[in-house]
DOTI-332104 format. One record per atom (N, C-alpha, C): residue in one letter; y, x, z. Coordinates in steps of 0.05 Angstrom, whole numbers, plus 32768, in hexadecimal, padded with zeros to 4 digits. Layout:
BEGIN
AYXZ;...
% end
This chain:
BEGIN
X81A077EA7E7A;X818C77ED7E64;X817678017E6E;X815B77FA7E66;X8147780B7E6A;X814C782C7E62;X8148783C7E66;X8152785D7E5B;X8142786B7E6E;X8132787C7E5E;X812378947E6B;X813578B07E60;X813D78C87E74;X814978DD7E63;X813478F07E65;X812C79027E57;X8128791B7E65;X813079367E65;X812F794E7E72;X813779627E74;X812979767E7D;X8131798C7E7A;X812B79A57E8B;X811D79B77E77;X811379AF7E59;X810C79BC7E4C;X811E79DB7E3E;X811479E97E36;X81197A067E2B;X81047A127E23;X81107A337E1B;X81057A4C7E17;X80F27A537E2E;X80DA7A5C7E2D;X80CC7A687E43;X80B87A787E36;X80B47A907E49;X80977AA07E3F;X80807A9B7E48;X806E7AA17E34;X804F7A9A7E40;X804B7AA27E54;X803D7A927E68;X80357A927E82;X80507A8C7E96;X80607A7F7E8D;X80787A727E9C;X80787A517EA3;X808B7A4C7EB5;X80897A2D7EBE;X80A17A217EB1;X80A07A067EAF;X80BA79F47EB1;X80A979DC7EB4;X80C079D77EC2;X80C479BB7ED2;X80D879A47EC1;X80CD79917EB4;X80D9797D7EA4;X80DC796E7EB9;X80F279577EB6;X80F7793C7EC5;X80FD792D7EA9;X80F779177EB6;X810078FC7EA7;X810D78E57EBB;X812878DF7EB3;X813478CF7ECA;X813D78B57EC0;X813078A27ECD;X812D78817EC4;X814878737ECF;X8145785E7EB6;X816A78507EC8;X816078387EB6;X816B781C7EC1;X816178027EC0;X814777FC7EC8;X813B78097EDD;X812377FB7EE1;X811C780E7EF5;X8104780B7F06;X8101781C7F27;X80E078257F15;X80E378407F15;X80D4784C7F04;X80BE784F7F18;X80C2784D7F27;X80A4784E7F39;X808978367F3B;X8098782C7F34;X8085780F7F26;X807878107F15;X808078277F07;X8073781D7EF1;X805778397EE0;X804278387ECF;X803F784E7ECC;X804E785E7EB1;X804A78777EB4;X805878857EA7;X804A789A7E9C;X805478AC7E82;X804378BD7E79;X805378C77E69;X804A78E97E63;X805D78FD7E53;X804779097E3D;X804C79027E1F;X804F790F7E0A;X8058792B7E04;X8049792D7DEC;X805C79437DDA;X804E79497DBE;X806179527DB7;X805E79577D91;X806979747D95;X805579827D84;X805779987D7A;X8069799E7D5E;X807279AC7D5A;X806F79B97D3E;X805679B27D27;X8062799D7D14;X804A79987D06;X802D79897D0B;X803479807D28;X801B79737D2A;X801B79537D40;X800C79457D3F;X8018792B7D46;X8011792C7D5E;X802579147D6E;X8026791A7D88;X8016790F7D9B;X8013791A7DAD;X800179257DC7;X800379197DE3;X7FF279037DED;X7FEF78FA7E05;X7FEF790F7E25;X7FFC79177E2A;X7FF6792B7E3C;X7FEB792A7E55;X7FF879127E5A;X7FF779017E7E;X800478E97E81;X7FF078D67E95;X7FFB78BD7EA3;X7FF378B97EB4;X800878B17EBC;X7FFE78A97ED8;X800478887EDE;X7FF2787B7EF0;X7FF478627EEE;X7FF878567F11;X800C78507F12;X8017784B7F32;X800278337F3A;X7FF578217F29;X7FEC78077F35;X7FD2780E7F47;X7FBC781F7F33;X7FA978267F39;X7FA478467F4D;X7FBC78567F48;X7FC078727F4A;X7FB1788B7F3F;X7FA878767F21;X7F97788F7F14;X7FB078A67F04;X7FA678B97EFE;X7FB978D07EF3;X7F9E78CF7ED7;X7FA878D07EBC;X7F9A78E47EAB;X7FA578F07E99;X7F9279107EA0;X7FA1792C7E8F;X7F91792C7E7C;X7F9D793D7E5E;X7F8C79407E46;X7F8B79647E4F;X7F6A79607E46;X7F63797B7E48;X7F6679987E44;X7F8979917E30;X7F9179A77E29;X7FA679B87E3D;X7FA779A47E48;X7FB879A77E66;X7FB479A67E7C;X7F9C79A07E7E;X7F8B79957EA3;X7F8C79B27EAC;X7F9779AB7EC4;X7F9779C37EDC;X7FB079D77ED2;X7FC979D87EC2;X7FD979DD7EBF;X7FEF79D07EBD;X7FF079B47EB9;X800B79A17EB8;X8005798B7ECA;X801779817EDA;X8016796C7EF2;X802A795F7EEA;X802779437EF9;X8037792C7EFC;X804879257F14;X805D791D7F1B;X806279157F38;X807879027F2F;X807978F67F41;X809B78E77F41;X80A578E97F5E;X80C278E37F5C;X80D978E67F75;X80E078C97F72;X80DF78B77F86;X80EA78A07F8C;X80FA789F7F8C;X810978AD7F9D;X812578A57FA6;X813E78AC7F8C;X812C78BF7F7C;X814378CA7F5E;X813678BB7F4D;X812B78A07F49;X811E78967F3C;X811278AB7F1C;X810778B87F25;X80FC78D37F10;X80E478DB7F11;X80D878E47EFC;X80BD78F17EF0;X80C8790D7EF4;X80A5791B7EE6;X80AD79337EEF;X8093793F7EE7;X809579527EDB;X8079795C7EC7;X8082797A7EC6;X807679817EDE;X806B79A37EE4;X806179AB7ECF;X806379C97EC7;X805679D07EAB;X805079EE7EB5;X803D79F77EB8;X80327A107EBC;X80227A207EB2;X80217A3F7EAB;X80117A507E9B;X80157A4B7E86;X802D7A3F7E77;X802D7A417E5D;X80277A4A7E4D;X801B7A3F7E28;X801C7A4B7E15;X802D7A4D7E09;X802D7A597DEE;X80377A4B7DD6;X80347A367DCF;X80137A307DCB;X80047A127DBF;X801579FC7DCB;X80217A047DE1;X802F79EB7DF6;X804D79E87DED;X805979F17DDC;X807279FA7DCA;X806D79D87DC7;X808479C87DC1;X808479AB7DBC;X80A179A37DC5;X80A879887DC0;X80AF79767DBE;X80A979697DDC;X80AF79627DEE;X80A379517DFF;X80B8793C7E0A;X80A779267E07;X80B179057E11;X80A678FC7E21;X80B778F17E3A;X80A478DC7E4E;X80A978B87E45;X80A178AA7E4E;X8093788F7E3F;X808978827E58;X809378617E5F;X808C78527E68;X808178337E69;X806D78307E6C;X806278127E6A;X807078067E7F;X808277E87E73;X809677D87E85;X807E77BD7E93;X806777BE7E85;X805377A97E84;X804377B77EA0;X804977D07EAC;X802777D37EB7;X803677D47ED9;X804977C37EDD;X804E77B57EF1;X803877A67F03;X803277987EE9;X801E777C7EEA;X7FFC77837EEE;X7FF677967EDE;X7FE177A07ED2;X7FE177BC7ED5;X7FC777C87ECA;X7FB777E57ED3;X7FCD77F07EB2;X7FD178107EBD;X7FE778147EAA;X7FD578307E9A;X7FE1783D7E92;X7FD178557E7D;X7FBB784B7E69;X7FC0783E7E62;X7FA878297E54;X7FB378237E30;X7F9C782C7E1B;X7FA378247DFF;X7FB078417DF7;X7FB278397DDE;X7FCA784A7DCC;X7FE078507DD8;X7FE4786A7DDC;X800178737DEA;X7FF878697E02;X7FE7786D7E13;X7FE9785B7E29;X7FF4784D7E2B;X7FFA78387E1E;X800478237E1D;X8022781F7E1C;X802D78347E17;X804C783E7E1F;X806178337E12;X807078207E16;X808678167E06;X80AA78197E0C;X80AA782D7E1E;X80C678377E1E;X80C578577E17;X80DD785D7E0D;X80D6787C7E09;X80F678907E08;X80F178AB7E0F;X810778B27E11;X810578C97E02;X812178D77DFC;X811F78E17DDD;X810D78FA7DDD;X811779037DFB;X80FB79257DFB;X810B793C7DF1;X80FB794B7DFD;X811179657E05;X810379837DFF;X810D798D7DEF;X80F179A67DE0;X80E979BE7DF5;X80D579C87DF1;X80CC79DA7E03;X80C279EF7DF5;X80CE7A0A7DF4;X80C57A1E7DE0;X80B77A377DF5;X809A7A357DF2;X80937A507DFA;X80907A667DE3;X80977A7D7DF2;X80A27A977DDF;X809D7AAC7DE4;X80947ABF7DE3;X809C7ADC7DE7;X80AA7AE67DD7;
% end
């Protein structure tokens, strides 16, 4: 069965890193594009990054550009969403999400970038 997990979320203080993964099973995640969310506290949720293997475009929302990156590991069929200089504001909920369609086609594209698999997401609390 299709299943995205992710992990690595916690407690951290402002101006700290974490490193989320999301690790794919039924399907070779490298095919396909992919993109990580998040919901805040009270507020609806948030396109963060995608990246699209067909074309090899990456796009960041500006609340994050030049502080959160994308990568994947082939061989651990896994994502992987660097998170650096944290805030608070960055306090959330975060989910990664995959289009099974953009095999075929240019992927990060539409509502949700187009995203129709999803995995449950893993909270991330910055704190002092």
């Amino acid at each position: 069965q299709v299943q995205l997990v992710e992990s690595g979320g916690g407690l951290v203080q402002p101006g700290g890193s974490l490193r989320l993964s999301c690790a794919a099973s039924g399907f070779t995640l490298d095919y396909y594009a992919i993109a990580w969310f998040r919901q805040a506290p009270g507020k609806e949720r948030e396109g963060v990054l995608c990246s699209s293997t067909s074309d090899g475009i990456t796009y960041t929302s500006d609340s994050v550009k030049g502080r959160f990156t994308i990568s994947r590991d082939k061989a651990k069929n896994t994502v992987y969403l660097q998170m650096n200089s944290l805030q608070p504001e960055d306090t959330a909920v975060y989910y990664c999400a995959t289009d099974l369609g953009s095999w075929y086609r240019p992927g990060c594209r539409g509502h949700n970038y187009g995203m129709d698999n999803w995995g449950k997401g893993t909270l991330v609390t910055v704190s002092s």
